[in-house]
KOLBA-725141 format. One line per field, with one value per residue (C-alpha): residue number from 1; x, z, y. Coordinates in nm, 3 decimals. Each point is the difference from the previous one (the first is absolute). Layout:
zase	c(NUM | ...)
px	c(X | ...)
pz	c(Z | ...)
py	c(Y | ...)
end
This chain:
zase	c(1 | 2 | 3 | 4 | 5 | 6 | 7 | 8 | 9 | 10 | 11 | 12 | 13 | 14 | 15 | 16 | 17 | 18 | 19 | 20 | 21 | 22 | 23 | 24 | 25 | 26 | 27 | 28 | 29 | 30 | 31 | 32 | 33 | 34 | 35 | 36 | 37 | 38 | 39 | 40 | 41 | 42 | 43 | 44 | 45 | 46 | 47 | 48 | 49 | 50 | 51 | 52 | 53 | 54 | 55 | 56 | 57 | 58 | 59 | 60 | 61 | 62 | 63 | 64 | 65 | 66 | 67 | 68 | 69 | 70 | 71 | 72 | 73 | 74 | 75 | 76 | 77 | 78 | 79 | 80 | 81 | 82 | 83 | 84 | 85 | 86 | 87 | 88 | 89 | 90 | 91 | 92 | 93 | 94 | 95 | 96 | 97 | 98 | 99 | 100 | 101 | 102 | 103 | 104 | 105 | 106 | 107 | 108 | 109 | 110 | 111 | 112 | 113 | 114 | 115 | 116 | 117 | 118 | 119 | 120 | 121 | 122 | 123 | 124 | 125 | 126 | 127 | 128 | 129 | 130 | 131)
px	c(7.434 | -0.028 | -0.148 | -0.090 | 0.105 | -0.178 | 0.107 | -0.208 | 0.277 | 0.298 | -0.074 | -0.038 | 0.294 | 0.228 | -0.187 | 0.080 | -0.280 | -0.263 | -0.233 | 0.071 | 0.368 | 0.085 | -0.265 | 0.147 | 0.349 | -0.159 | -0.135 | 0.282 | 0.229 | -0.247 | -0.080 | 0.359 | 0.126 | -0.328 | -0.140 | 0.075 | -0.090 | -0.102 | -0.052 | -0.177 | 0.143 | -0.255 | -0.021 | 0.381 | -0.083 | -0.310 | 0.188 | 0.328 | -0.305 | -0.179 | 0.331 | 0.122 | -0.388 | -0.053 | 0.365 | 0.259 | 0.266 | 0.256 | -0.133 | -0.197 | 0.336 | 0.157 | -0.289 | 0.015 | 0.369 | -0.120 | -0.254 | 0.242 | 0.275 | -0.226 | 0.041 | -0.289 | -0.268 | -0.051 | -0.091 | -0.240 | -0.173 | -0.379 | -0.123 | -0.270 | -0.208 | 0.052 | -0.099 | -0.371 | 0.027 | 0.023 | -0.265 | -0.237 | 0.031 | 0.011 | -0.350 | -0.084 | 0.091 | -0.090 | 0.075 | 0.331 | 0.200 | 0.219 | 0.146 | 0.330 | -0.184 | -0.168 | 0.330 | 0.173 | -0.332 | 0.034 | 0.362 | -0.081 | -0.272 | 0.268 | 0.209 | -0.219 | 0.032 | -0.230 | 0.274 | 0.014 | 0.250 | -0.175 | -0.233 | -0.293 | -0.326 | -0.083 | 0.214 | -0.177 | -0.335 | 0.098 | 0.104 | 0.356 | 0.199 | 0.210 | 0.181)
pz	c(5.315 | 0.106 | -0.239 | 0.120 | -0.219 | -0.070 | -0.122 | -0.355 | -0.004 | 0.064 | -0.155 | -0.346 | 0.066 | 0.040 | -0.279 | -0.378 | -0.154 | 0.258 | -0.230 | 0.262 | 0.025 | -0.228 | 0.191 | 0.331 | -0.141 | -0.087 | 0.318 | 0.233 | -0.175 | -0.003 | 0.363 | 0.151 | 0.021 | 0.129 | 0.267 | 0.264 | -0.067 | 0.282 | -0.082 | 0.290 | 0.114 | -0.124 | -0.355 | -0.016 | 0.085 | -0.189 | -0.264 | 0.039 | 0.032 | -0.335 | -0.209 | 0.126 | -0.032 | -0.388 | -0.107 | 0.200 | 0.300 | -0.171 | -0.100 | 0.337 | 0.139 | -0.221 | 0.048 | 0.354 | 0.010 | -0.249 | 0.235 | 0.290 | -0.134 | -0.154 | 0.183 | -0.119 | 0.227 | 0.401 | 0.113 | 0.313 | 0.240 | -0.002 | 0.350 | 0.175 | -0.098 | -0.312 | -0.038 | 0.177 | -0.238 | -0.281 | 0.133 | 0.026 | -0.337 | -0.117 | 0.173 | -0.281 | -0.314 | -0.301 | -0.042 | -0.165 | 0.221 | 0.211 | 0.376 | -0.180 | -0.176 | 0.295 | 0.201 | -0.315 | 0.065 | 0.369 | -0.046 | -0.215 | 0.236 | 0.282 | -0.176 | -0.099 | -0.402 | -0.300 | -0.226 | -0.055 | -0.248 | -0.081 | -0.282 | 0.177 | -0.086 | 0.397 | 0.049 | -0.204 | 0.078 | 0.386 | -0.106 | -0.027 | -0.279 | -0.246 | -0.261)
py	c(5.809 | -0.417 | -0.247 | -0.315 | -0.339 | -0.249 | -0.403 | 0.080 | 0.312 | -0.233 | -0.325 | 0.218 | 0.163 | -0.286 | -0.271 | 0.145 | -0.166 | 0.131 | 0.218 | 0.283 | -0.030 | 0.297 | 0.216 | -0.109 | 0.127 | 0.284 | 0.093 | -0.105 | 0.257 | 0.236 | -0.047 | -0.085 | 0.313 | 0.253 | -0.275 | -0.190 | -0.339 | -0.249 | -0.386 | -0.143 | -0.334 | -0.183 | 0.109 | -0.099 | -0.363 | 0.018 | 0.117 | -0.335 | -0.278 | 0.103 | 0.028 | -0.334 | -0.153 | 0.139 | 0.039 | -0.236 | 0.066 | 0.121 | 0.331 | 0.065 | -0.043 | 0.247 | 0.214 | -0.023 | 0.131 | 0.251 | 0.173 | -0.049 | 0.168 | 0.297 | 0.333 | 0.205 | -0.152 | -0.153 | -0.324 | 0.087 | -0.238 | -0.014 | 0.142 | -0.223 | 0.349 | -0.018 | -0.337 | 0.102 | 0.274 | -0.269 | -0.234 | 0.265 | 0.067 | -0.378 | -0.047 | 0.255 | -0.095 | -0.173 | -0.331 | -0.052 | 0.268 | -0.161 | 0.095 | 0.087 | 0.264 | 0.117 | 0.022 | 0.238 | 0.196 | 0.030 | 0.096 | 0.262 | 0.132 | -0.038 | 0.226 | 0.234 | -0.073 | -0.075 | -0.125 | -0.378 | -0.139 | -0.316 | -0.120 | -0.145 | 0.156 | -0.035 | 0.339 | 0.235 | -0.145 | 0.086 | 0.400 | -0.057 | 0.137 | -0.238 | 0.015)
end
């Protein structure tokens, strides 16, 4: 099974005193070992610029390497289709959903998935399964 990961997902994984870092550990063991995980590029730069915007360099840096050097997921490239994929579904939402939702969502349509590891309430309102 693929899950797709979103920045909400990784940024609560990596900062302790986000109130959804112990659910975030929770789920990334849970999920490490029964699907394949794929972090869009995107998300993983998404994910750098807020830690070093709400927390400081240093631990988007350590972060960074952290994500780099994990083996349970893949980084993939976002396809020009996927990114019409995304835009169709921008022109669609509710304000407040962002393109970097909209390209986890079109990545998880490209791959023929529901499951989203992320925390925005954008994913379940669009059908797709979190946790």
């Amino acid at each position: 099974m693929i899950a797709v990961i979103d920045s909400s997902f990784l940024f609560s994984l990596a900062i302790d005193s986000d109130s959804n870092h112990e659910k975030a550990q929770k789920i990334s063991q849970q999920y490490q070992e029964s699907f394949d995980l794929i972090i869009p590029a995107e998300v993983f730069a998404e994910t750098i610029n807020t830690i070093w915007k709400k927390i400081g360099k240093d631990p988007a840096v350590v972060t960074a390497k952290n994500i780099l050097e994990g083996q349970n997921h893949v980084f993939l490239e976002t396809t020009i289709e996927i990114r019409q994929l995304a835009l169709v579904k921008f022109e669609k939402q509710r304000k407040g959903v962002s393109f970097s939702d909209c390209i986890v969502m079109a990545f998880a349509d490209a791959y023929k998935t529901k499951m989203i590891l992320g925390f925005d309430e954008a994913f379940g309102e669009n059908g797709y399964i979190v946790d």
